[in-house]
N, C-alpha and C positions, 0 to 999 in steps of 0.2 A: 565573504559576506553574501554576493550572488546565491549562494546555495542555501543560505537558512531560508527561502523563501520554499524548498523541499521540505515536506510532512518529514521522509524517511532520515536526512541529515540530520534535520531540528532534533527527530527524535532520539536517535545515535547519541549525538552531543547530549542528550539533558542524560540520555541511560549512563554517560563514559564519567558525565560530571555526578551523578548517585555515587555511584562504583569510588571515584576516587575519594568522596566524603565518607564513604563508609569502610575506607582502606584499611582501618586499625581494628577490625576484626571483630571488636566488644560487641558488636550489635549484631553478631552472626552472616548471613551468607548476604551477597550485596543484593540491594532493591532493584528489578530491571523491571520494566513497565513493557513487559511480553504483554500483556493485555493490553495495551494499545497496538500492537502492531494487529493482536488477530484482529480487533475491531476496524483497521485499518485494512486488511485484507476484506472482511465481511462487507466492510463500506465500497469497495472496490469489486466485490462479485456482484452486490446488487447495484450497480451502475452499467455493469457489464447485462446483466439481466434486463434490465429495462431498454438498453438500445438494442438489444435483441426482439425485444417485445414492439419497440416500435419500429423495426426492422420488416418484423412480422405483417405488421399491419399494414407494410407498403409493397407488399405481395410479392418479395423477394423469396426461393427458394431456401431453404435449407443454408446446401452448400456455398450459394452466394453471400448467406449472412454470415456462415464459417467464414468466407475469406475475407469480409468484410473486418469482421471480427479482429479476427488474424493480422491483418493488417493494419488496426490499427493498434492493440497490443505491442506489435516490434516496431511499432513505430514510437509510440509513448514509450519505452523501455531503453531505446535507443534516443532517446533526447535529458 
């Protein structure tokens, strides 16, 4: 139950429970809500985008906002 509070799980679970509703074939190939994940990827590049931008604004170098970056990606990826 901890994990339905993840975007990706929730979505998993509702794609696995489409899939097995529409198991009996009649209705052609199953319904997977791939366009939520990309708008979920898009929402996730512009949030990446904007702390770069305010990154920017605090006179950090380039390569300091890469590992800024950087770090905090394997860090949310690994939690």
């Amino acid at each position: 139950m901890s994990l339905l509070g993840r975007t990706h799980i929730r979505r998993m679970l509702e794609n696995l429970i489409l899939v097995l509703l529409q198991a009996d074939g009649a209705a052609g190939p199953p319904l997977i809500l791939n366009r939520v994940f990309t708008q979920d990827m898009e929402r996730s590049k512009r949030r990446v985008d904007d702390a770069v931008n305010t990154l920017k604004a605090t006179g950090l170098t380039e390569e300091q906002i890469r590992r800024v970056v950087e770090d905090l990606l394997i860090r949310k990826s690994k939690s």
